[in-house]
C-alpha positions in Angstrom: 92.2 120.6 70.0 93.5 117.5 68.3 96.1 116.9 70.3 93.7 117.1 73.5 91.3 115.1 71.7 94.1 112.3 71.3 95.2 112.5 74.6 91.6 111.5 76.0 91.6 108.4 73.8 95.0 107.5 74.8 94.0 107.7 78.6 90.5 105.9 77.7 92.7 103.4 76.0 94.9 103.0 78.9 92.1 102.8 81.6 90.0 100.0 79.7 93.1 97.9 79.2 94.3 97.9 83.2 90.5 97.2 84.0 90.1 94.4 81.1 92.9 92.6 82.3 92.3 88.6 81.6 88.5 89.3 80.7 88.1 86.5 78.3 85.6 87.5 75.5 85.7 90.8 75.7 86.6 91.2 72.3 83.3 89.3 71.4 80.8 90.3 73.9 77.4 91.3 73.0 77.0 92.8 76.1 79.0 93.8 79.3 77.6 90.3 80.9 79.1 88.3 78.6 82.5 89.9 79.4 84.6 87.0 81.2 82.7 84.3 80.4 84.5 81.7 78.3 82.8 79.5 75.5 83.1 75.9 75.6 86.1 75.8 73.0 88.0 78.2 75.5 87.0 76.1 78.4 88.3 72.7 76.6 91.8 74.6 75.4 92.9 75.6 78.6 92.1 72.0 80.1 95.6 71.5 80.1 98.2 70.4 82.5 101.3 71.3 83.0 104.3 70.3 80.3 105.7 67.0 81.9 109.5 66.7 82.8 111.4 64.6 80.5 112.8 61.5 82.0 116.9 61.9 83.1 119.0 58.7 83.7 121.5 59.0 86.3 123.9 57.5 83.9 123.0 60.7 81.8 124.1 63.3 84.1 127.9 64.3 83.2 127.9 67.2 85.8 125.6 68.4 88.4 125.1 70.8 91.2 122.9 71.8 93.5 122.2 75.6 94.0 120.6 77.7 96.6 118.8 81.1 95.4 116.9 83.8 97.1 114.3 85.8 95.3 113.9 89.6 95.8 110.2 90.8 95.7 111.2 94.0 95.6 113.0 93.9 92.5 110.6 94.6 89.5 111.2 92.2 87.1 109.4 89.7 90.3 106.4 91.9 90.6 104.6 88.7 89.3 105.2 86.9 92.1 104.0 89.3 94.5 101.2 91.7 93.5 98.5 91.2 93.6 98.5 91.8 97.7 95.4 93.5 97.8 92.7 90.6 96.7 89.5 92.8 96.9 89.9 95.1 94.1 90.7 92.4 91.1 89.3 89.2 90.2 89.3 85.6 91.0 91.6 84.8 88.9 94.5 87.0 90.1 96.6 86.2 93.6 99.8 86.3 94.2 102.3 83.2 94.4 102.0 82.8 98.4 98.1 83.4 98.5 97.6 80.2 95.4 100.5 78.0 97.6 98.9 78.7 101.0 95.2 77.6 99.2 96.5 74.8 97.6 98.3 73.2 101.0 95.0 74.7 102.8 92.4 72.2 100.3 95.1 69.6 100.1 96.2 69.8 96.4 100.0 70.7 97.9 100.6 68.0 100.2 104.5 67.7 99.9 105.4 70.4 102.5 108.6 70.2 104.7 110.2 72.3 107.3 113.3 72.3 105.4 115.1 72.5 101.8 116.1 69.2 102.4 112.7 67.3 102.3 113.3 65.6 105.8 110.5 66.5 108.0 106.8 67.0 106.6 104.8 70.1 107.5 101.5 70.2 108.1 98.6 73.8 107.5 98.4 73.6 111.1 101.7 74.7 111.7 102.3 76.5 109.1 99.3 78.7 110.6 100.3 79.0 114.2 103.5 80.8 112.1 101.4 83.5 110.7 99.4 85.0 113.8 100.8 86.3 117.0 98.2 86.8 119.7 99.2 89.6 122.4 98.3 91.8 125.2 98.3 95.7 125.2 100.1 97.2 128.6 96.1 98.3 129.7 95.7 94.4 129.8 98.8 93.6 131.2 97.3 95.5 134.3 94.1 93.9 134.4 95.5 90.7 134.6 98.0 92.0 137.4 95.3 93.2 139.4 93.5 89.5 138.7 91.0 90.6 136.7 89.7 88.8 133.7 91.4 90.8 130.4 88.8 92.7 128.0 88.7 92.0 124.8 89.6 95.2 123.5 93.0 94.9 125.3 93.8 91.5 123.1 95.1 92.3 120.1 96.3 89.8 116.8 98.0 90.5 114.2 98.4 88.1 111.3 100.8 87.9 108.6 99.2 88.4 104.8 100.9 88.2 101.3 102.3 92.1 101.8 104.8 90.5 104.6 106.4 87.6 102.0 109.3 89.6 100.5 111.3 86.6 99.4 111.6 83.4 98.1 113.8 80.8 98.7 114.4 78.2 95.8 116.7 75.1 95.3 117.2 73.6 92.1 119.6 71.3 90.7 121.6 72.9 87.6 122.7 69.4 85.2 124.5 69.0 82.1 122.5 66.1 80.0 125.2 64.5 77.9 122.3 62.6 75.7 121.2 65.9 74.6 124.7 67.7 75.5 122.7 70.9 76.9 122.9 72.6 80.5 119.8 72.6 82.1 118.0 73.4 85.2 115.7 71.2 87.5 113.4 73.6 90.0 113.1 71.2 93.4 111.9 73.4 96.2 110.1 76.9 96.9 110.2 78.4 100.5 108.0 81.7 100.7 110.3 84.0 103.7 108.5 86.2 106.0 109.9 88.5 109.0 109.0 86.5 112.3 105.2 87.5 113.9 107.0 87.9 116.9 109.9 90.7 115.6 108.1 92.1 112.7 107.6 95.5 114.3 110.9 96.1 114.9 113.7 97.8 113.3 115.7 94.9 112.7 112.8 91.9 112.2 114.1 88.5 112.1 113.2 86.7 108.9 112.3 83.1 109.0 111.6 80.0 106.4 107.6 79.4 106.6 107.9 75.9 105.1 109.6 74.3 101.6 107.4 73.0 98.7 108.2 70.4 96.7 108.3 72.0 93.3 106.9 68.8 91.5 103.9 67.9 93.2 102.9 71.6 93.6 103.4 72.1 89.4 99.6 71.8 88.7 98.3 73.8 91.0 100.5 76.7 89.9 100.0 76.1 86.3 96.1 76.8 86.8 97.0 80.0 88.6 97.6 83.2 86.7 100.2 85.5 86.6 100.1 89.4 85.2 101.7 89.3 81.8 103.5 92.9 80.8 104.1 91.9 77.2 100.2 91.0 76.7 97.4 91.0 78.9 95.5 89.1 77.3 97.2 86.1 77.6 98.2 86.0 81.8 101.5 83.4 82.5 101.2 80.4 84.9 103.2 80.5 87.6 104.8 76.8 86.8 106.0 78.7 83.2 107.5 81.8 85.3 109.1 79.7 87.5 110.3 77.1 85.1 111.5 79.4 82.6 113.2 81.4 84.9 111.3 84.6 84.1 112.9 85.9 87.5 115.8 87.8 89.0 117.8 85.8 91.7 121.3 85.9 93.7 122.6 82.2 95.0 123.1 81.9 98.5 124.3 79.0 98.9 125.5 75.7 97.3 126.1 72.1 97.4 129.7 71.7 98.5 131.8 69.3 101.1 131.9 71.9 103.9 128.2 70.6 104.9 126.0 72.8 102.3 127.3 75.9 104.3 125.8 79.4 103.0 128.0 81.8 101.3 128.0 84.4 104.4 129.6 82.0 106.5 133.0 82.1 104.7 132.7 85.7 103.5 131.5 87.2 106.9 130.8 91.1 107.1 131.3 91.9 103.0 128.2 92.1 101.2 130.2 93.2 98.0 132.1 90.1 98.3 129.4 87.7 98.9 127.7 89.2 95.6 131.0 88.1 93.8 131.0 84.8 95.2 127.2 84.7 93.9 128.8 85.0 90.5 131.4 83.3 90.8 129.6 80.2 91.4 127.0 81.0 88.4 130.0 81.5 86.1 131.5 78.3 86.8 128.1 76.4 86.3 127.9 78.2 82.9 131.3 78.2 81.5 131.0 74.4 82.2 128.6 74.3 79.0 130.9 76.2 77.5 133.9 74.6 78.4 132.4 71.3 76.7 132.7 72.9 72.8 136.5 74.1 72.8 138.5 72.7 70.3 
């Protein structure tokens, strides 16, 4: 009987802490309204903006080197990034990293937005939108249109892509050793959310394409204010500017800065997915050991 008894309170346990998830006050709420509204001190606490990057002279830099990263949604330890997909059943303060960047560019807080990862050619929401809808014809309205009549509405269909569809990221950074404070350390530059094409998406083999690059530091405080789930304590949800800047994330580099023209890792080990992983490490070793190689003696 006890041990049934225990295993109701466990599940009731388990139940109100996946539906109290970043519910300020619930510890000291009166009543169930007061559940998620925060007092004045909580309000003035998290008034806060993001920690500001230290300035680096160029004179400071003893080694540098640009790196190009892709991020796997599906692995688990970048759930973060991607859930929630759903928006309906969770609150306002949860959305996933592509829904807070597409809202910020949409209301103009994100306004550095390029085509490409290197920063040439700006991007505007109205182009990034004609990327994430396709507008087509069913075969029953292919043949009212051969027999000249005017296409029924039923017979157009659009399909739109949505948070599910971003799978990946795309990030450059710049990996630095600062000789002032002899310490390796990472600079985030550019995000680039990577989406099959709305035009191959149904089939087997769907093209995947680069919806647009963000400049990391001018999108920083809108992804500070936006939450992230937190596994280690609910409670407390993580900004995406401290997943992303901390590296709380599991990536493989794709490419990096070198004299052949920037050329991705695929090019020169064609056909060998093993191999390309090596090179991956290879190049993530020798930015590493660098560090290293600075304190034998």
């Amino acid at each position: 009987m006890m041990n049934v008894k225990s295993f109701l309170i466990a599940i009731f346990s388990i139940s109100c802490g996946i539906a109290s998830y970043g519910q300020a006050n619930l510890l000291n709420a009166k009543s169930p309204k007061q559940i998620g509204v925060k007092s004045t001190a909580q309000l003035n606490s998290e008034n806060d903006k993001p920690i500001a990057y230290g300035y680096v002279h160029d004179r400071d830099i003893l080694m540098s080197r640009t790196t190009w990263e892709i991020i796997d949604l599906g692995e688990k330890i970048n759930f973060p990034l991607y859930f929630p997909i759903d928006t309906a059943n969770v609150g306002p303060e949860r959305r996933s990293l592509y829904d807070v960047l597409i809202k910020g560019i949409k209301k103009g807080k994100i306004t550095e937005v390029y085509t490409d990862s290197y920063f040439n050619t700006k991007k505007s929401y109205k182009d990034i939108t004609a990327s994430l809808s396709r507008i087509d014809t069913t075969d029953a309205g292919r043949e009212q249109l051969n027999a000249g009549s005017k296409i029924s509405p039923e017979y157009i269909v659009k399909q739109d892509l949505t948070s599910q569809d971003v799978t990946q990221y795309k990030i450059k950074g710049l990996w630095y050793f600062d000789k002032r404070q002899s310490e390796l350390k990472y600079r985030l530059l550019g995000i680039c959310p990577v989406t099959p094409d709305v035009y191959t998406m149904n089939s087997e083999d769907p093209d995947f394409i680069e919806l647009f690059w963000v400049f990391f530091p001018d999108a920083r405080e809108t992804l500070y204010s936006a939450k992230a789930f937190n596994e280690k304590n609910t409670s407390m949800p993580i900004s995406f500017d401290q997943i992303l800047n901390s590296r709380r994330f599991n990536s493989v580099i794709y490419k990096e800065e070198n004299v052949y023209g920037d050329r991705d890792i695929k090019d020169y080990m064609k056909d060998n997915a093993q191999n390309q992983l090596l090179e991956s490490d290879r190049i993530k070793d020798k930015i590493r050991s660098f560090e290293q190689d600075m304190w034998n003696y």
